[in-house]
C-alpha positions as CSV (number, residue, x, y, z in Angstrom):
1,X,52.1,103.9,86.9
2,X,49.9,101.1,88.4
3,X,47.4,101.5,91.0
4,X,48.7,100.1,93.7
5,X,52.0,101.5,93.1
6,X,50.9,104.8,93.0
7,X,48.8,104.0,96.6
8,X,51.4,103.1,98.1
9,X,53.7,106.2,97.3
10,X,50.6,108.1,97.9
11,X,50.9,106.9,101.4
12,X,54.3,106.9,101.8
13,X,54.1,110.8,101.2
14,X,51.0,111.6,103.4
15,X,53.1,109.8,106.1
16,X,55.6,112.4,105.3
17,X,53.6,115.6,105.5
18,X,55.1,118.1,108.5
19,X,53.4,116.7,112.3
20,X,52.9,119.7,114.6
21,X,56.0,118.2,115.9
22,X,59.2,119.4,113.5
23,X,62.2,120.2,115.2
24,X,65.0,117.9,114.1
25,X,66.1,116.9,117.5
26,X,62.5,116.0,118.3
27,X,62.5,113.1,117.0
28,X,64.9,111.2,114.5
29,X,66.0,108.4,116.8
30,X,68.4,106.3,114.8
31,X,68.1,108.2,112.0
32,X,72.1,109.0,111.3
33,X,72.5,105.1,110.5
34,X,70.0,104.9,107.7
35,X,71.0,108.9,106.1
36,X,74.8,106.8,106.2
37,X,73.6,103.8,104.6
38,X,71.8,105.1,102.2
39,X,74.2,107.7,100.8
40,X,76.7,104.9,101.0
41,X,73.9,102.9,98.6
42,X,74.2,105.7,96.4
43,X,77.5,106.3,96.2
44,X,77.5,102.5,95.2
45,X,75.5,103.4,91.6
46,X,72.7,101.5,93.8
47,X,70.2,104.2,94.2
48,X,67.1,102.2,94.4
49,X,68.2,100.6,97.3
50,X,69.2,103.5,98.9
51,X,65.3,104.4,98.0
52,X,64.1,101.6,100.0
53,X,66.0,102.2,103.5
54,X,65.0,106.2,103.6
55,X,61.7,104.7,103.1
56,X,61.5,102.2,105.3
57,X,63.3,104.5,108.1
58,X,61.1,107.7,107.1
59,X,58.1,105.5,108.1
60,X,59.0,104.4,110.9
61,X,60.2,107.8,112.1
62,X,57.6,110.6,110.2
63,X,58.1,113.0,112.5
64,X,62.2,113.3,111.7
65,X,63.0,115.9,109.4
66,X,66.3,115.0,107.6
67,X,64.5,111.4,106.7
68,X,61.9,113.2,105.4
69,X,63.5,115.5,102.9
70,X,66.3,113.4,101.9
71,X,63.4,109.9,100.8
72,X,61.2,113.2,99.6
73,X,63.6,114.2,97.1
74,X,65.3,110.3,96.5
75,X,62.0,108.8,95.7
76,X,60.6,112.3,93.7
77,X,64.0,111.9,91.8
78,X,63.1,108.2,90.9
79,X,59.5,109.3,89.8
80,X,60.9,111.5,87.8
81,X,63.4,109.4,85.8
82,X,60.4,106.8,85.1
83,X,58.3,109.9,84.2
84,X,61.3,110.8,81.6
85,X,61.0,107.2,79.8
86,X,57.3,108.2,78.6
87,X,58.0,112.0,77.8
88,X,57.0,113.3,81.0
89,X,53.3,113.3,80.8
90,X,51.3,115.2,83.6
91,X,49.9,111.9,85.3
92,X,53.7,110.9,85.5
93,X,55.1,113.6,86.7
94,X,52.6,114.0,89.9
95,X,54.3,112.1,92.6
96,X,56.9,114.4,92.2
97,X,55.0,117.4,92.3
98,X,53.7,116.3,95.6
99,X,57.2,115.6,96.6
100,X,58.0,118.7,96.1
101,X,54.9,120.4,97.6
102,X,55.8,118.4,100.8
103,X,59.5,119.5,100.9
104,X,58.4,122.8,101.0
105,X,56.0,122.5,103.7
106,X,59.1,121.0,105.8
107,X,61.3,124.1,105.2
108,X,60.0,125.4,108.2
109,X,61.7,122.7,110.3
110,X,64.9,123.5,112.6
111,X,68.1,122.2,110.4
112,X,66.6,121.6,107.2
113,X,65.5,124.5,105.4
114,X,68.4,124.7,102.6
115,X,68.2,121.0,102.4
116,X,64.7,121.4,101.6
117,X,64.9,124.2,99.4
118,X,67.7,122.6,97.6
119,X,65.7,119.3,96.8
120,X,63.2,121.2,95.7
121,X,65.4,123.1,93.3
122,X,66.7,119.7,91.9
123,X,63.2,117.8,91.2
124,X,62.2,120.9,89.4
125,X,65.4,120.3,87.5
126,X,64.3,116.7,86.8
127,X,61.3,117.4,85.8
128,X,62.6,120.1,83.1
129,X,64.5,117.1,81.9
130,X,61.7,114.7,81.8
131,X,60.0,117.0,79.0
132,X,63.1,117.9,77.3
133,X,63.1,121.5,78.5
134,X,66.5,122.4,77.8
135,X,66.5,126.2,78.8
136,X,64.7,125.6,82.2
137,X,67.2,122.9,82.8
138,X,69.8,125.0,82.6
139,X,68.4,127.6,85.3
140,X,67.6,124.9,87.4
141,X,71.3,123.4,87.0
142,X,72.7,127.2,87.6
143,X,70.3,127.6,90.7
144,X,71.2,124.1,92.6
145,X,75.1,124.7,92.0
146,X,75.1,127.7,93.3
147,X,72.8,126.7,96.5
148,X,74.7,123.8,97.0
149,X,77.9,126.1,97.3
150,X,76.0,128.5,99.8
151,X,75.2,126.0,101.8
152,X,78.9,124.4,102.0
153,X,80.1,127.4,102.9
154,X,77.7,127.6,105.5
155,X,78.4,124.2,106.7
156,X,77.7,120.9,104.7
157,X,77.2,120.5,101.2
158,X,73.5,118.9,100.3
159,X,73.2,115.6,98.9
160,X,69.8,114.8,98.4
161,X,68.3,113.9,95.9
162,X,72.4,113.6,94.5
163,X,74.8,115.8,95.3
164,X,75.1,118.4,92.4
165,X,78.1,117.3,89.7
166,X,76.2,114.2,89.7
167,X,72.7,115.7,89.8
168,X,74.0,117.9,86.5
169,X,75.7,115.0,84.5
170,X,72.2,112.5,85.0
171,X,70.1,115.1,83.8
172,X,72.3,116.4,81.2
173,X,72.6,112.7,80.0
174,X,68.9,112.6,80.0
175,X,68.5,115.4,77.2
176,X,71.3,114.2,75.1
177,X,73.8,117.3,76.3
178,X,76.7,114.6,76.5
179,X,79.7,117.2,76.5
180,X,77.7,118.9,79.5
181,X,76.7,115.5,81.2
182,X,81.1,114.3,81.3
183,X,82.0,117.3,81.9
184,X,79.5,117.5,85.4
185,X,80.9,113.6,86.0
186,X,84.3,114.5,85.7
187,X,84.0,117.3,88.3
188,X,82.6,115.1,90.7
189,X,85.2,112.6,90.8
190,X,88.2,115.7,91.0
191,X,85.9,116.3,94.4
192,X,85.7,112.6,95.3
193,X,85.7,109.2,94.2
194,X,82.2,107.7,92.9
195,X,81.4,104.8,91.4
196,X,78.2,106.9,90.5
197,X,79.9,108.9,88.5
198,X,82.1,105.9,86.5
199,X,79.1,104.8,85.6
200,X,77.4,108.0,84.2
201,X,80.8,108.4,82.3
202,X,80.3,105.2,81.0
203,X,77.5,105.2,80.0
204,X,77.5,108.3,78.2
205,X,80.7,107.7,76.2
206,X,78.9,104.2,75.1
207,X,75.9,106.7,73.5
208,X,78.7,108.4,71.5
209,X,79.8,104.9,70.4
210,X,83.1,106.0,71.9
211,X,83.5,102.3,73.0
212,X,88.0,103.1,74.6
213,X,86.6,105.2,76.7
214,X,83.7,103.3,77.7
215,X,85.3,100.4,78.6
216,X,88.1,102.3,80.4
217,X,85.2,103.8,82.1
218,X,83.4,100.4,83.3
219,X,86.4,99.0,84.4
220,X,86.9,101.7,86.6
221,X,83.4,101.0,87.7
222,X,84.2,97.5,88.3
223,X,87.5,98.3,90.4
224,X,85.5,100.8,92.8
225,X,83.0,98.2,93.7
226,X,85.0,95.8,93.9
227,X,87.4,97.7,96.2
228,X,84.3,98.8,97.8
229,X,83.0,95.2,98.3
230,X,80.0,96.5,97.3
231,X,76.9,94.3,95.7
232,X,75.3,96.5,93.5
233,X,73.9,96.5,90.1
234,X,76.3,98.2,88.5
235,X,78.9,95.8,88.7
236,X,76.8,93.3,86.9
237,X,76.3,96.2,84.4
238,X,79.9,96.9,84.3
239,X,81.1,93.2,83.5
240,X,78.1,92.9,81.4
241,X,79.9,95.8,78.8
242,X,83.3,94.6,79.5
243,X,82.6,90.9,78.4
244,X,82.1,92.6,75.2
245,X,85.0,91.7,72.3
246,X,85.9,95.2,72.0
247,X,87.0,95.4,76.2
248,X,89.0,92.6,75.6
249,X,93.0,93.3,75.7
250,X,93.8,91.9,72.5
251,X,90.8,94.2,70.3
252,X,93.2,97.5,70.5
253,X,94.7,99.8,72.5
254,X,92.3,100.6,75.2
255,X,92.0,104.8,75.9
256,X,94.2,104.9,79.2
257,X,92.5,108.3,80.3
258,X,89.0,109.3,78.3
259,X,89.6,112.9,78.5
260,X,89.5,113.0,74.5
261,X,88.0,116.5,73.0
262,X,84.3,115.6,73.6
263,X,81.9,115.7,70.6
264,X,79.6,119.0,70.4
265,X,76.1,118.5,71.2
């Protein structure tokens, strides 16, 4: 990472260390609108800009706890994925160890504590994947799921850094599991419908070369943004693919529903 990209998130995150001042309604003025927009961002496949506007709220508002955890965990997810592109070296891997150091110095505060902890739990998970660590992935997987479900039942489900089905297919994706990484994306569109998702399915039946269903996939990519009249990346991704000869009507029959028996890892 260059210098002054690591300065900056260097001060992004000592803005974000706990003030004396924690309790969620002490602060957090106008807060609501950003949380909205950016998991509306991410629900668009558009997750760096969601990035952007919980940082540029959380730093104009340091002292508001929900801001705080949910750019902690969005931007330590992000350094995590860039970590995974170079084998998840130490150096890397940093930024998101002091995200996570940070989210646990704000479990104290009023409103946030399973939020926190559950954040935690899921950069811990992405760093796993980073270094290809399989078996820890797999009990940090296990352990967000079933915090996520405690804390629905106790109220609302987390969502930061991603809510879990999609949390579980990403990282899944990342260490080749692809029976494991549709299987988590499929479970989160049965709870609700996400372009995210569309394009993890994608994505991942184009790295088994199972080109039907990846094009069934992108188009249904396309037709949530579009519905969604939403200007994210991922619809120049998804036309991108389906420009392609083999997403064009007359190249075959096109798999109507990709729920074909998934490959073994």
């Amino acid at each position: 990472m260059k210098t002054a990209a690591w300065f900056g998130v260097c001060v992004a995150l000592v803005l974000l260390t706990p003030p004396v001042r924690t309790a969620a309604g002490a602060a957090c003025d106008g807060a609501e609108p950003a949380i909205a927009e950016a998991a509306r961002l991410v629900d668009d496949a558009d997750e760096g800009a969601a990035e952007r506007r919980l940082r540029e709220a959380a730093e104009r508002d340091p002292a508001c706890a929900p801001l705080a955890v949910a750019f902690l965990a969005t931007t330590g997810l992000q350094h995590a994925r860039h970590a995974a592109t170079r084998g998840g070296p130490e150096d890397l891997l940093a930024p998101v160890l002091d995200a996570v150091a940070r989210l646990a110095a704000w479990r104290e505060a009023p409103g946030v504590v399973r939020d926190a902890q559950y954040a935690e739990a899921a950069l811990r998970a992405a760093m796993a994947a980073s270094q290809d660590e399989r078996p820890e992935l797999q009990v940090w997987i296990t352990h967000t799921t079933d915090l996520a479900a405690r804390l629905a039942l106790a109220g609302e489900a987390p969502r930061w850094p991603l809510p879990p089905a999609l949390l579980a297919g990403d990282l899944w994706y990342e260490v080749d599991r692809y029976a494991e990484a549709i299987e988590a994306y499929r479970e989160a569109l049965d709870r609700a419908p996400s372009a995210y998702a569309h394009r993890g399915l994608a994505r991942t039946w184009n790295r088994l070369q199972d080109l039907p269903a990846a094009c069934h996939a992108y188009r249904a990519l396309e037709a949530s943004l579009v519905a969604r009249q939403a200007d994210s990346p991922a619809l120049d991704e998804a036309r991108a693919f389906l420009s392609r000869p083999a997403c064009q009507p007359d190249s075959g029959p096109l798999n109507p529903d990709p729920r074909s028996p998934i490959p073994g890892p």
